[in-house]
PDB file with one MODEL, atoms N, CA, C and O in Angstrom:
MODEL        1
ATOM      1  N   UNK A   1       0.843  -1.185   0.000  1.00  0.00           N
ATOM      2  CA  UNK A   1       0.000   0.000   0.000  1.00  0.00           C
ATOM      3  C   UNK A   1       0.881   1.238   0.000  1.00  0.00           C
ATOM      4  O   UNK A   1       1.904   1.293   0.682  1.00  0.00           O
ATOM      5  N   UNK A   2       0.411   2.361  -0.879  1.00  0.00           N
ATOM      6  CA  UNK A   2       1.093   3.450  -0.768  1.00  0.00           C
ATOM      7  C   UNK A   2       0.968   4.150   0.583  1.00  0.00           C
ATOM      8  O   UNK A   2      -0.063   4.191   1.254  1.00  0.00           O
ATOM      9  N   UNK A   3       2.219   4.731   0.918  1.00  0.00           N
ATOM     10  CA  UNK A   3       2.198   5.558   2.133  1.00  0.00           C
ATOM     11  C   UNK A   3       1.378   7.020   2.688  1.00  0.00           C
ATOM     12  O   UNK A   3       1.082   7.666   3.692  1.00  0.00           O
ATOM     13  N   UNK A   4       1.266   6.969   1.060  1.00  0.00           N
ATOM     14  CA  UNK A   4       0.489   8.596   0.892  1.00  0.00           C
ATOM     15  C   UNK A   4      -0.723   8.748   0.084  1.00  0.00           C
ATOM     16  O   UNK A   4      -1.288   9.775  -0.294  1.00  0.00           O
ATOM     17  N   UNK A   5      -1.048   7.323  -0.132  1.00  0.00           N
ATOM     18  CA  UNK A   5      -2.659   7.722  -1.328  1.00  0.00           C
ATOM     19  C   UNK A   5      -4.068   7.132  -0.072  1.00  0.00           C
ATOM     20  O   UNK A   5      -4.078   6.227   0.762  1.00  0.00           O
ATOM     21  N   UNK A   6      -4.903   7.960  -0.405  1.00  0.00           N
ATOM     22  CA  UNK A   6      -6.085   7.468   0.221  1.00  0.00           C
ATOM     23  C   UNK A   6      -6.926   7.704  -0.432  1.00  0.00           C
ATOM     24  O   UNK A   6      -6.679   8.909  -0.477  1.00  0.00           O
ATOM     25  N   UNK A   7      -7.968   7.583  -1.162  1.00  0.00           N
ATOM     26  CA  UNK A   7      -9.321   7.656  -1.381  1.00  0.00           C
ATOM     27  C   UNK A   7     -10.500   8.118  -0.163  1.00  0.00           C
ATOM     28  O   UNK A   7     -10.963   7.332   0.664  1.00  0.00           O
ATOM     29  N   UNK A   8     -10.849   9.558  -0.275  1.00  0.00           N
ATOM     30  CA  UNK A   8     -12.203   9.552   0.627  1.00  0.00           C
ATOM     31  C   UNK A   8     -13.153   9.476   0.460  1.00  0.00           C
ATOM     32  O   UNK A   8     -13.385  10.443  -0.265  1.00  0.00           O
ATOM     33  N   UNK A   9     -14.317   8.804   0.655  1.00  0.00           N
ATOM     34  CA  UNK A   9     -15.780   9.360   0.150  1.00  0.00           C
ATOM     35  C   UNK A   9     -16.293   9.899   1.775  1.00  0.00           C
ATOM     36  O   UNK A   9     -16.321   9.467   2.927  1.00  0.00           O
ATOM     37  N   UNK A  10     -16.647  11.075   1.034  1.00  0.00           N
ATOM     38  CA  UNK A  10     -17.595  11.478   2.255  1.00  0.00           C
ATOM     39  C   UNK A  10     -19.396  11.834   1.917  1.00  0.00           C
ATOM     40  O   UNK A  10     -19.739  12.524   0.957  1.00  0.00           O
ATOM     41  N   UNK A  11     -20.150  11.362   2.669  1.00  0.00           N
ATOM     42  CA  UNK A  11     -21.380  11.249   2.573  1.00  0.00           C
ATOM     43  C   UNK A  11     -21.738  11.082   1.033  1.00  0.00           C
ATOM     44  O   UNK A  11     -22.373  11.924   0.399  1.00  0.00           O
ATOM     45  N   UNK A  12     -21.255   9.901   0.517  1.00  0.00           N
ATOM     46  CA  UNK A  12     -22.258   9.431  -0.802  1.00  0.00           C
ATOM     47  C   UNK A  12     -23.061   8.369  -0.481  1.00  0.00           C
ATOM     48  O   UNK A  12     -22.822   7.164  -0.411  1.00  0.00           O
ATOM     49  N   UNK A  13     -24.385   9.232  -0.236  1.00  0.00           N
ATOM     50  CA  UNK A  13     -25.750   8.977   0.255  1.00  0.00           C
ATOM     51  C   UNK A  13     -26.925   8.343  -0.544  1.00  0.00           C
ATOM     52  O   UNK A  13     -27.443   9.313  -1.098  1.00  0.00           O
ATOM     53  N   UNK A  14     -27.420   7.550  -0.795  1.00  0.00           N
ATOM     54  CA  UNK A  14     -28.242   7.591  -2.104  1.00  0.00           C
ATOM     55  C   UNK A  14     -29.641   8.234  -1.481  1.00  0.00           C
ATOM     56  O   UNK A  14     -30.694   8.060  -2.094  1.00  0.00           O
ATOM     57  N   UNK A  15     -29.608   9.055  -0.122  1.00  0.00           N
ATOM     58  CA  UNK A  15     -30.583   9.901  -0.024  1.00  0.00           C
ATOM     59  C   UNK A  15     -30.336  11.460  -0.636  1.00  0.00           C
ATOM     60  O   UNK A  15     -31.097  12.420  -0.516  1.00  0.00           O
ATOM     61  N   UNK A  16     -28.989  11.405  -1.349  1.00  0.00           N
ATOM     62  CA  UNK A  16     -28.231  12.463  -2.212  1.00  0.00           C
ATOM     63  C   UNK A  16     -28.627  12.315  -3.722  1.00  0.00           C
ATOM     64  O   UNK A  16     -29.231  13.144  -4.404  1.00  0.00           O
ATOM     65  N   UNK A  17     -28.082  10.879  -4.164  1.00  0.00           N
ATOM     66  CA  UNK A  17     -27.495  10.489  -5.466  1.00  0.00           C
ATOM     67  C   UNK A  17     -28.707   9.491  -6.047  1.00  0.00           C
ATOM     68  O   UNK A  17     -28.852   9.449  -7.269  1.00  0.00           O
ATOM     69  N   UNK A  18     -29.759   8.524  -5.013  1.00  0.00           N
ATOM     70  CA  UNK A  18     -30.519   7.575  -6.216  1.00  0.00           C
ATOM     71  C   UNK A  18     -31.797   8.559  -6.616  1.00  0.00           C
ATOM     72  O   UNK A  18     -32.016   9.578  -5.961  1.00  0.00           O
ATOM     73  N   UNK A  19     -32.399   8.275  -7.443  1.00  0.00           N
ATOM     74  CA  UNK A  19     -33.362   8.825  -7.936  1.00  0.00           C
ATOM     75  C   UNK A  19     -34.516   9.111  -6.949  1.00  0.00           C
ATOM     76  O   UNK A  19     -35.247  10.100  -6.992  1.00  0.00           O
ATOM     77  N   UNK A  20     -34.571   8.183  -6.124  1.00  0.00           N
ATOM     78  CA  UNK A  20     -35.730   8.017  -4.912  1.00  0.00           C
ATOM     79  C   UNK A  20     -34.974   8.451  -3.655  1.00  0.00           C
ATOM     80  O   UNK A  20     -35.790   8.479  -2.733  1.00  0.00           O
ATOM     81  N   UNK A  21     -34.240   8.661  -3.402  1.00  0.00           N
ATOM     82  CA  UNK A  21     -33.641   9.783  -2.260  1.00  0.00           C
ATOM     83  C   UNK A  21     -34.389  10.955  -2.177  1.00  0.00           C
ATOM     84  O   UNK A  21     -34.947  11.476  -3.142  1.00  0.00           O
ATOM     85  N   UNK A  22     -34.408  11.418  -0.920  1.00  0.00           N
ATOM     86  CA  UNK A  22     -35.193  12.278   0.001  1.00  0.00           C
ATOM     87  C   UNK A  22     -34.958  13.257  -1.150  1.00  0.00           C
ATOM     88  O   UNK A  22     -35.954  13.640  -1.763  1.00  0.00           O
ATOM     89  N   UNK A  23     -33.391  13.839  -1.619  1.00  0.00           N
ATOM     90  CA  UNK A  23     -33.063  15.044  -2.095  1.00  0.00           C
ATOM     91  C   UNK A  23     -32.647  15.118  -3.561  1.00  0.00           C
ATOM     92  O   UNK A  23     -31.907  15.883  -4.179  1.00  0.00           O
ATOM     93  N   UNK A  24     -33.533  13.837  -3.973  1.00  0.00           N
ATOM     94  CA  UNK A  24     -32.977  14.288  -5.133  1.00  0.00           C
ATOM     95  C   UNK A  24     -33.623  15.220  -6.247  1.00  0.00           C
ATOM     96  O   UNK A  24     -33.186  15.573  -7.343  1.00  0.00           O
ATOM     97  N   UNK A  25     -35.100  15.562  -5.428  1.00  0.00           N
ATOM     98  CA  UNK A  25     -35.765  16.883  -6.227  1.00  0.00           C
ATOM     99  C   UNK A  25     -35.243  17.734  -6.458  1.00  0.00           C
ATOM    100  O   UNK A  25     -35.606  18.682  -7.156  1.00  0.00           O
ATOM    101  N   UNK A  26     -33.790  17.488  -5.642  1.00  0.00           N
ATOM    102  CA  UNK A  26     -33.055  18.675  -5.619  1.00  0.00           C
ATOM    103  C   UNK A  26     -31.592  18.715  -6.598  1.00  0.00           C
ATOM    104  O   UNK A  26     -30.690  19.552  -6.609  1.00  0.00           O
ATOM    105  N   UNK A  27     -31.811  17.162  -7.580  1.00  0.00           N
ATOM    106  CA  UNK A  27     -31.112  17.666  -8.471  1.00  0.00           C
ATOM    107  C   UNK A  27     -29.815  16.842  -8.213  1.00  0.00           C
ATOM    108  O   UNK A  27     -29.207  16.118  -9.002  1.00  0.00           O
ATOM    109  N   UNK A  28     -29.677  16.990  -7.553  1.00  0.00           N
ATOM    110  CA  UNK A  28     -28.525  15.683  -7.045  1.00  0.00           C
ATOM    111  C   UNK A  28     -28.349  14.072  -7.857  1.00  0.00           C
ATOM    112  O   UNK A  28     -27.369  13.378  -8.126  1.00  0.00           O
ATOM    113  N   UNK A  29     -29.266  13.976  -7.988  1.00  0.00           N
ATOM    114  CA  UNK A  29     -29.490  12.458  -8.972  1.00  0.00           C
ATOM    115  C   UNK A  29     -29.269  12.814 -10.012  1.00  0.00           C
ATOM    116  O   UNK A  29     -28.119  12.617 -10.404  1.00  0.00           O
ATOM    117  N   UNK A  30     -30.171  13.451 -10.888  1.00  0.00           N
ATOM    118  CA  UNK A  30     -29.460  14.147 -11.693  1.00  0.00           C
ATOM    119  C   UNK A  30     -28.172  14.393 -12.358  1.00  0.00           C
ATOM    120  O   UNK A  30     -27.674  13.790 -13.309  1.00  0.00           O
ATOM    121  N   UNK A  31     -27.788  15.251 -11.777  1.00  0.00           N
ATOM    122  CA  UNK A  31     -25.954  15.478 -11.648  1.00  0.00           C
ATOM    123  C   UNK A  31     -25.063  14.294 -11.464  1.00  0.00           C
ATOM    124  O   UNK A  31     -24.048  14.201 -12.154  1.00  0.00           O
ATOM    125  N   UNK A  32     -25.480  13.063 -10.272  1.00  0.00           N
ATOM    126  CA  UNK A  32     -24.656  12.036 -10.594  1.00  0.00           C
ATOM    127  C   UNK A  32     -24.819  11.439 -12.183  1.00  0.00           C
ATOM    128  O   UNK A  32     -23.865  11.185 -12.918  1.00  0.00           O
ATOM    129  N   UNK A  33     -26.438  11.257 -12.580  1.00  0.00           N
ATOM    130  CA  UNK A  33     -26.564  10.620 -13.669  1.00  0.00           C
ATOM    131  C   UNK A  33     -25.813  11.314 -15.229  1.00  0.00           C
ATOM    132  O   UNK A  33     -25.401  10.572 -16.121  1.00  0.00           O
ATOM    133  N   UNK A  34     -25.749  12.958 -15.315  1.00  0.00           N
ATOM    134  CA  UNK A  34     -25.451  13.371 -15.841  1.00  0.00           C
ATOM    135  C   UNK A  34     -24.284  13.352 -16.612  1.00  0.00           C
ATOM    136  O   UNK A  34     -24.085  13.336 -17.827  1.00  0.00           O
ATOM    137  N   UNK A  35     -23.466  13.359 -15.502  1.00  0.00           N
ATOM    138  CA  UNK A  35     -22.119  13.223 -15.473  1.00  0.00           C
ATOM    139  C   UNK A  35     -21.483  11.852 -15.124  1.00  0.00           C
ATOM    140  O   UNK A  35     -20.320  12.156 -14.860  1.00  0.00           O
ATOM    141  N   UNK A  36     -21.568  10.936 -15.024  1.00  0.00           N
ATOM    142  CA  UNK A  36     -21.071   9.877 -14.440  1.00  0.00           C
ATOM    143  C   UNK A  36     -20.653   9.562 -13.598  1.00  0.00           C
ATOM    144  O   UNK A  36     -19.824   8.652 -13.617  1.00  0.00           O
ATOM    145  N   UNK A  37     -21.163  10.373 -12.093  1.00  0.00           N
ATOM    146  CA  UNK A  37     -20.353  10.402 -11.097  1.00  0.00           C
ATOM    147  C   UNK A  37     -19.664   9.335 -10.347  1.00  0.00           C
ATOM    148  O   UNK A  37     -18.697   9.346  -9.585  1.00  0.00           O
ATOM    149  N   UNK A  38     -20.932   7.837 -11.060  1.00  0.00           N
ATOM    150  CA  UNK A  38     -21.201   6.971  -9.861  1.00  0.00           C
ATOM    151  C   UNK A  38     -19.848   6.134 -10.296  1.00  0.00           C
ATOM    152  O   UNK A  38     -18.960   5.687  -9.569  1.00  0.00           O
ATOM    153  N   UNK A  39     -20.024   6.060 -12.038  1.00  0.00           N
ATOM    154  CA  UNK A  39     -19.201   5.019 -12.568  1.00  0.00           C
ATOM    155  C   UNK A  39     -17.693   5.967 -12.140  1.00  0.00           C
ATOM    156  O   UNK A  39     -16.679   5.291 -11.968  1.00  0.00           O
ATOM    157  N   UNK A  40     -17.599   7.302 -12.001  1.00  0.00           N
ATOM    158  CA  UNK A  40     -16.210   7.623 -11.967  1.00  0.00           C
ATOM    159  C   UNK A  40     -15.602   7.392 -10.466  1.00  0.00           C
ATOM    160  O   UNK A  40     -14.374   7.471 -10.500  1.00  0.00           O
ATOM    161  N   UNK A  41     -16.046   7.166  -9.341  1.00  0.00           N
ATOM    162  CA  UNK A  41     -16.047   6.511  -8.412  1.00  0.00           C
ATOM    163  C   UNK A  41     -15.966   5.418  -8.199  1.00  0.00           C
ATOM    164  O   UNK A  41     -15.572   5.050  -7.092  1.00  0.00           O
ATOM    165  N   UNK A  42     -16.378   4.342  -9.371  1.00  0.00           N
ATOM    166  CA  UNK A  42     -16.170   3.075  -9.308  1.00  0.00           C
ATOM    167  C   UNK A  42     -14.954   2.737 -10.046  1.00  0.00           C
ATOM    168  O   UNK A  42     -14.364   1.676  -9.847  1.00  0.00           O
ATOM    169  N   UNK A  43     -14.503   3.744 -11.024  1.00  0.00           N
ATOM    170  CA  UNK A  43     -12.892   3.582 -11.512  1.00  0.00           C
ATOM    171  C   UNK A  43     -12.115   4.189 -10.697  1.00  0.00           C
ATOM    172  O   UNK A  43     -10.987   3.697 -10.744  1.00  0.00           O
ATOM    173  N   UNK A  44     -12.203   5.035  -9.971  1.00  0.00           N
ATOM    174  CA  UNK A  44     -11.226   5.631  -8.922  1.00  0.00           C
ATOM    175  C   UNK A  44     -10.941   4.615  -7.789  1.00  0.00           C
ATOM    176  O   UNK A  44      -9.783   4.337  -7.479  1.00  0.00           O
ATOM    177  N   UNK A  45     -12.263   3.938  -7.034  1.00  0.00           N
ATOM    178  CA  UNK A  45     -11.888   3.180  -5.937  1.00  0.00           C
ATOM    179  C   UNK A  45     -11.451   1.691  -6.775  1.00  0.00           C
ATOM    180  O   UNK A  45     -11.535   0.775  -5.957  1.00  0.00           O
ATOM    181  N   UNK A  46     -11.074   1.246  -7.958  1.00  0.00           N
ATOM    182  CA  UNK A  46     -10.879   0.098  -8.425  1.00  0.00           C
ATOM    183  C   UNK A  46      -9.342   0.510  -8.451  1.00  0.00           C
ATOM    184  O   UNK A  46      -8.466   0.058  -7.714  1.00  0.00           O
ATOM    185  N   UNK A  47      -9.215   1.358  -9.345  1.00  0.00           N
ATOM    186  CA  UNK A  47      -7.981   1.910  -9.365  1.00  0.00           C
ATOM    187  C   UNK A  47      -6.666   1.968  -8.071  1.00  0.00           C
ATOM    188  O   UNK A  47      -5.566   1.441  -7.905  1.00  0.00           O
ATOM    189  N   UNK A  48      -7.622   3.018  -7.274  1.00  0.00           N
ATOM    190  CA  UNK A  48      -6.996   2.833  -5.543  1.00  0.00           C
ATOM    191  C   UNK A  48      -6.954   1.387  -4.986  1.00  0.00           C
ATOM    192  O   UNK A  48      -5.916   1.206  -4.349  1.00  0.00           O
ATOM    193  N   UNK A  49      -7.669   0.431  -5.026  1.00  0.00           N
ATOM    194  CA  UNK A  49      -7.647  -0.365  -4.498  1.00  0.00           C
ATOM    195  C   UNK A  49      -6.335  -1.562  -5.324  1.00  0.00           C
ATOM    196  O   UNK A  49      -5.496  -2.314  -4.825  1.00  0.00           O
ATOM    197  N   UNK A  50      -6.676  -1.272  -6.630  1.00  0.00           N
ATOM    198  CA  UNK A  50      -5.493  -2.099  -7.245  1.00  0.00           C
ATOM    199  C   UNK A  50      -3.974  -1.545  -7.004  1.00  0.00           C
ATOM    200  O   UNK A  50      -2.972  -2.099  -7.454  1.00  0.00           O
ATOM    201  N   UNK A  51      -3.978  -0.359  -6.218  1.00  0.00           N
ATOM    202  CA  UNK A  51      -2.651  -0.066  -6.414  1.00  0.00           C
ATOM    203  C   UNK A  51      -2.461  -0.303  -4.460  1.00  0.00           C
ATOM    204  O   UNK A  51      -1.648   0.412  -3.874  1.00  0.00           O
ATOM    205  N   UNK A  52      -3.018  -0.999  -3.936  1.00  0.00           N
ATOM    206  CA  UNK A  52      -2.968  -0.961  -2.493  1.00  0.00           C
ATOM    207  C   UNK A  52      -3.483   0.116  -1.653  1.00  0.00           C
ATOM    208  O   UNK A  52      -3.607  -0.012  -0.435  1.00  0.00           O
ATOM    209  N   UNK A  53      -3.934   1.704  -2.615  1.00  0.00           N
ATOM    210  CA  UNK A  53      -3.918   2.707  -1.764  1.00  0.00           C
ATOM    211  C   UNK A  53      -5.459   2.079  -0.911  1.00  0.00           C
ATOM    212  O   UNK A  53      -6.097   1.032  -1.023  1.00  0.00           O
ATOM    213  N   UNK A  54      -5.629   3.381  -0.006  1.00  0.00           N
ATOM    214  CA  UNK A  54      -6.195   2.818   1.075  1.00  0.00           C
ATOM    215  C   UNK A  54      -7.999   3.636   0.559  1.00  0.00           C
ATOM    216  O   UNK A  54      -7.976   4.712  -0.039  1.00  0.00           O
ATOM    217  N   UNK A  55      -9.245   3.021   0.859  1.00  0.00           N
ATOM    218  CA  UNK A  55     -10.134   3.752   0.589  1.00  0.00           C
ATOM    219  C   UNK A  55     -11.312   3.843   1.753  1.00  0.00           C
ATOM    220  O   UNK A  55     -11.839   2.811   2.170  1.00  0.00           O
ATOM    221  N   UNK A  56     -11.611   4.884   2.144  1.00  0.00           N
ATOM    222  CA  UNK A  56     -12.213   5.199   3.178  1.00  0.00           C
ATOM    223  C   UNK A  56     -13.697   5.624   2.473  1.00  0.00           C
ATOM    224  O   UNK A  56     -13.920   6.197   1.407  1.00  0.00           O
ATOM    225  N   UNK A  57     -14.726   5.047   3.630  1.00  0.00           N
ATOM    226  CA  UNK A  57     -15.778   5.819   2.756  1.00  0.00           C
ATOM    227  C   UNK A  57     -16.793   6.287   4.140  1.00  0.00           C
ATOM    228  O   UNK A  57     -17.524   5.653   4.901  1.00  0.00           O
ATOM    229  N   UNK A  58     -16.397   7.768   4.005  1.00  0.00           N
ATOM    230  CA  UNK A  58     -17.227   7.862   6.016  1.00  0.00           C
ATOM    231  C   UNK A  58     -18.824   8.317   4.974  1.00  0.00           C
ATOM    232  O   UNK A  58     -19.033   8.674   3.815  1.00  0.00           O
ATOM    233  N   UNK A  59     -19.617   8.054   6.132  1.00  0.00           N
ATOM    234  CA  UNK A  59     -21.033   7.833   6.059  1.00  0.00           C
ATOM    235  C   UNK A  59     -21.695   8.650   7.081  1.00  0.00           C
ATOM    236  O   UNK A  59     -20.942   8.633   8.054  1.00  0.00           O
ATOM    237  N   UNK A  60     -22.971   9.522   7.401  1.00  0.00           N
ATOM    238  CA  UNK A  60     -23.612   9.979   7.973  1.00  0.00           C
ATOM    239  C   UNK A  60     -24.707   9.041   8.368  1.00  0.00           C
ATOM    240  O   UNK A  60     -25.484   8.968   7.416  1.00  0.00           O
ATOM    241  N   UNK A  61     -25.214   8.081   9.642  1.00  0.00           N
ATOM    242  CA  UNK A  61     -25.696   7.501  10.146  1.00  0.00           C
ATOM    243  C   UNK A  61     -27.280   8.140  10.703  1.00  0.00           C
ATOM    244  O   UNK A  61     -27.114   9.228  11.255  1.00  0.00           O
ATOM    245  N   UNK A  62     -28.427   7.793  10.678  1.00  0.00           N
ATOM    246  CA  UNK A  62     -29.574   8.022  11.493  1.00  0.00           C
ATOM    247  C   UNK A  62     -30.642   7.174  11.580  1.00  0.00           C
ATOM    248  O   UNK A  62     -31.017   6.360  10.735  1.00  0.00           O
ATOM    249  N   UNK A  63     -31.038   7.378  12.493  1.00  0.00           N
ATOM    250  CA  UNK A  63     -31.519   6.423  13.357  1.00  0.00           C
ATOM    251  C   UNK A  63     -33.267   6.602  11.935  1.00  0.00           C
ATOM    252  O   UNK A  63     -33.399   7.237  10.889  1.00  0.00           O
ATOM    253  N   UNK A  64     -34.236   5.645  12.743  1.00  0.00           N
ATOM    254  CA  UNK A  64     -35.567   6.082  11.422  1.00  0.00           C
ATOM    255  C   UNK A  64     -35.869   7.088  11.801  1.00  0.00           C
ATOM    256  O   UNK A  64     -35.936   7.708  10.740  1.00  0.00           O
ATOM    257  N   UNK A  65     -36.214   8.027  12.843  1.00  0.00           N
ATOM    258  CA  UNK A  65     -36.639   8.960  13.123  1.00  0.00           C
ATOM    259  C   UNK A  65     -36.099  10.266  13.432  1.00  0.00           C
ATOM    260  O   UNK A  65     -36.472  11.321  13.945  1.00  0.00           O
ATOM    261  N   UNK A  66     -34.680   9.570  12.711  1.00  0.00           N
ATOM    262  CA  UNK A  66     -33.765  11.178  12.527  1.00  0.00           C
ATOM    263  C   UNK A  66     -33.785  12.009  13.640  1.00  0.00           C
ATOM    264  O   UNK A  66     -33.846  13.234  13.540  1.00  0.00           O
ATOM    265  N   UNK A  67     -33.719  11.201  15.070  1.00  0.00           N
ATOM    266  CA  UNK A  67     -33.300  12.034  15.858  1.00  0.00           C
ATOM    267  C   UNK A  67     -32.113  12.570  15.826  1.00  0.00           C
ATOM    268  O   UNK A  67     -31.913  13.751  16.110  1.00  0.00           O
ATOM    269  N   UNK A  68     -31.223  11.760  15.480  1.00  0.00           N
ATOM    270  CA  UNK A  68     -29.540  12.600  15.486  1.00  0.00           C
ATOM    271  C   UNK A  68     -29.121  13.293  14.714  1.00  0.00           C
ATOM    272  O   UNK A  68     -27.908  13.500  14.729  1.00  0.00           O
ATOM    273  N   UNK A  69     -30.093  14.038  13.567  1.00  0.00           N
ATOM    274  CA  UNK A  69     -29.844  14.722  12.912  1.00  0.00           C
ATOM    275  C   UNK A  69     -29.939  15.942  13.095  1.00  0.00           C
ATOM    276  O   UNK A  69     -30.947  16.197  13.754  1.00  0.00           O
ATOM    277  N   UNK A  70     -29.305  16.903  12.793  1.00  0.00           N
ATOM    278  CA  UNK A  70     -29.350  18.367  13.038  1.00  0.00           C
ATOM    279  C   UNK A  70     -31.094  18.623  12.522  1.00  0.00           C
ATOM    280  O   UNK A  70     -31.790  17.835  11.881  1.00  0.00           O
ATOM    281  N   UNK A  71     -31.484  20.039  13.071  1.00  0.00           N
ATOM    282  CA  UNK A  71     -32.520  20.624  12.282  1.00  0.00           C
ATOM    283  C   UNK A  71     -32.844  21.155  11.315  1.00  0.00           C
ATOM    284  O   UNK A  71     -33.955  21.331  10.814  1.00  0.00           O
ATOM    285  N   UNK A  72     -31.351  21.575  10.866  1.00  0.00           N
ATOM    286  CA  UNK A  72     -31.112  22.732   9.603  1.00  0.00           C
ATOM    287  C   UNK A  72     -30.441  21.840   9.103  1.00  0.00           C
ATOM    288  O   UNK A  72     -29.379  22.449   8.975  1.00  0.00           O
ATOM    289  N   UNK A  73     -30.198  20.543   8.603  1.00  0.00           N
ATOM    290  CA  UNK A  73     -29.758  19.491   7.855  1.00  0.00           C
ATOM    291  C   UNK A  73     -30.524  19.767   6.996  1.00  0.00           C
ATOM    292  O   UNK A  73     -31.464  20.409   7.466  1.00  0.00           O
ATOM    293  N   UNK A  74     -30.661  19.489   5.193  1.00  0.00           N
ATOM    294  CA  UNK A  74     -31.356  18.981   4.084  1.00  0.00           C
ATOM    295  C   UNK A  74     -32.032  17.602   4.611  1.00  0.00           C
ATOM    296  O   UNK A  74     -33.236  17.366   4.513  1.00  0.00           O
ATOM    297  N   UNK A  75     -31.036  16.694   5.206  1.00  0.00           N
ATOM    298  CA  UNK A  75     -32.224  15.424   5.599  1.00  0.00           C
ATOM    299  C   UNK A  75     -33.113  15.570   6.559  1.00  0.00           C
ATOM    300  O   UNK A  75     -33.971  14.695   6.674  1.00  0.00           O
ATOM    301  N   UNK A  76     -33.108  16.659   7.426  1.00  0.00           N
ATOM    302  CA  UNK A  76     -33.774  16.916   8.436  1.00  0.00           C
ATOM    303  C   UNK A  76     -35.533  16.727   7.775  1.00  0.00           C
ATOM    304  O   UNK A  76     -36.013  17.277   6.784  1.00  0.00           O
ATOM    305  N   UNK A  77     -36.210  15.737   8.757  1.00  0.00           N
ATOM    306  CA  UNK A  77     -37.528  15.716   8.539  1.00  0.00           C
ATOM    307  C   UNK A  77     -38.412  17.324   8.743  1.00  0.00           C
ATOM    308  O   UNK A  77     -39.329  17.669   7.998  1.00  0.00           O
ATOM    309  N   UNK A  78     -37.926  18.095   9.830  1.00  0.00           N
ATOM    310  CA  UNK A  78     -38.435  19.309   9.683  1.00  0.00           C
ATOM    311  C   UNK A  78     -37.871  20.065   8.530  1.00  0.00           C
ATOM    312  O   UNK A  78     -38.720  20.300   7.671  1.00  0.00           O
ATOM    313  N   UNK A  79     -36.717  20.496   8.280  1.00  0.00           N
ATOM    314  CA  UNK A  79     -36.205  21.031   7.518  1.00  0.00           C
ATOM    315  C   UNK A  79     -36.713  20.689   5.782  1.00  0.00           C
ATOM    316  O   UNK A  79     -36.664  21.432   4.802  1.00  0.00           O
ATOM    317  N   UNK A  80     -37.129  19.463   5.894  1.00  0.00           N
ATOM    318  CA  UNK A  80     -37.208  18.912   4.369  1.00  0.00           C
ATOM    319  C   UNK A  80     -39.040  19.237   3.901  1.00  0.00           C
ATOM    320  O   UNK A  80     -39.484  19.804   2.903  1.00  0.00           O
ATOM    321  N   UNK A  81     -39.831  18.560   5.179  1.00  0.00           N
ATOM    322  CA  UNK A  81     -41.451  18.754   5.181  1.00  0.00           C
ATOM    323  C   UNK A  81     -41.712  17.700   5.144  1.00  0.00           C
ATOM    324  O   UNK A  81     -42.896  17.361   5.116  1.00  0.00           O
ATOM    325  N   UNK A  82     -40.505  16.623   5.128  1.00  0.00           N
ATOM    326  CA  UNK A  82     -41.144  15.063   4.930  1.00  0.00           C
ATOM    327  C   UNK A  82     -40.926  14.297   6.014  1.00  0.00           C
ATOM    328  O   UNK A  82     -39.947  14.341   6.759  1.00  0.00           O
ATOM    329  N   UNK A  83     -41.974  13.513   6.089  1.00  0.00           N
ATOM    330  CA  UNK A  83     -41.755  12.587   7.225  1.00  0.00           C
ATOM    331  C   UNK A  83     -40.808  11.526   6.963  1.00  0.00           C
ATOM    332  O   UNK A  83     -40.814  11.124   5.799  1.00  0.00           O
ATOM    333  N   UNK A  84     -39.715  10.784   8.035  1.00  0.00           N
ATOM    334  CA  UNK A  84     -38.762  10.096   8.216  1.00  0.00           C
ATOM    335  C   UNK A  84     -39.307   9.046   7.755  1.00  0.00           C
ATOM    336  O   UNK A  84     -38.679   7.987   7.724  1.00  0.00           O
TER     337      UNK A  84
ENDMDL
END
């Protein structure tokens, strides 16, 4: 493994990125589909992974009723108008 390569993903959500995600009225699906985001992520972490580098993928966790979520979050059930 390289000493210095890492791969991050941070919050790729498919309440972001699938079509049926909370947010993707907001265009987000979209934009992955548009552009290829998903497949260019799947050559990047193939890539990283064939060369030993290391790939991290941190995630935003909640419970069903989104208590641990902020209020002013986009996933926020108040913030959004939708129920959890």
């Amino acid at each position: 493994m390289s000493e210095k390569t890492a791969v991050v993903l941070i919050d790729f959500l498919n309440e972001f990125v699938h079509p049926d995600g909370k947010l993707a009225k907001n265009g987000y699906s979209d934009y992955v589909m548009k552009y290829g985001v998903q497949r260019a992520i799947e050559r990047l972490l193939a890539h990283a992974r064939s060369n030993g580098d290391l790939a991290v993928n941190v995630m935003a966790g909640f419970s069903d009723n989104y208590v641990e979520c902020p209020e002013d979050s986009p996933l926020s059930p108040a913030r959004s108008g939708m129920a959890p």
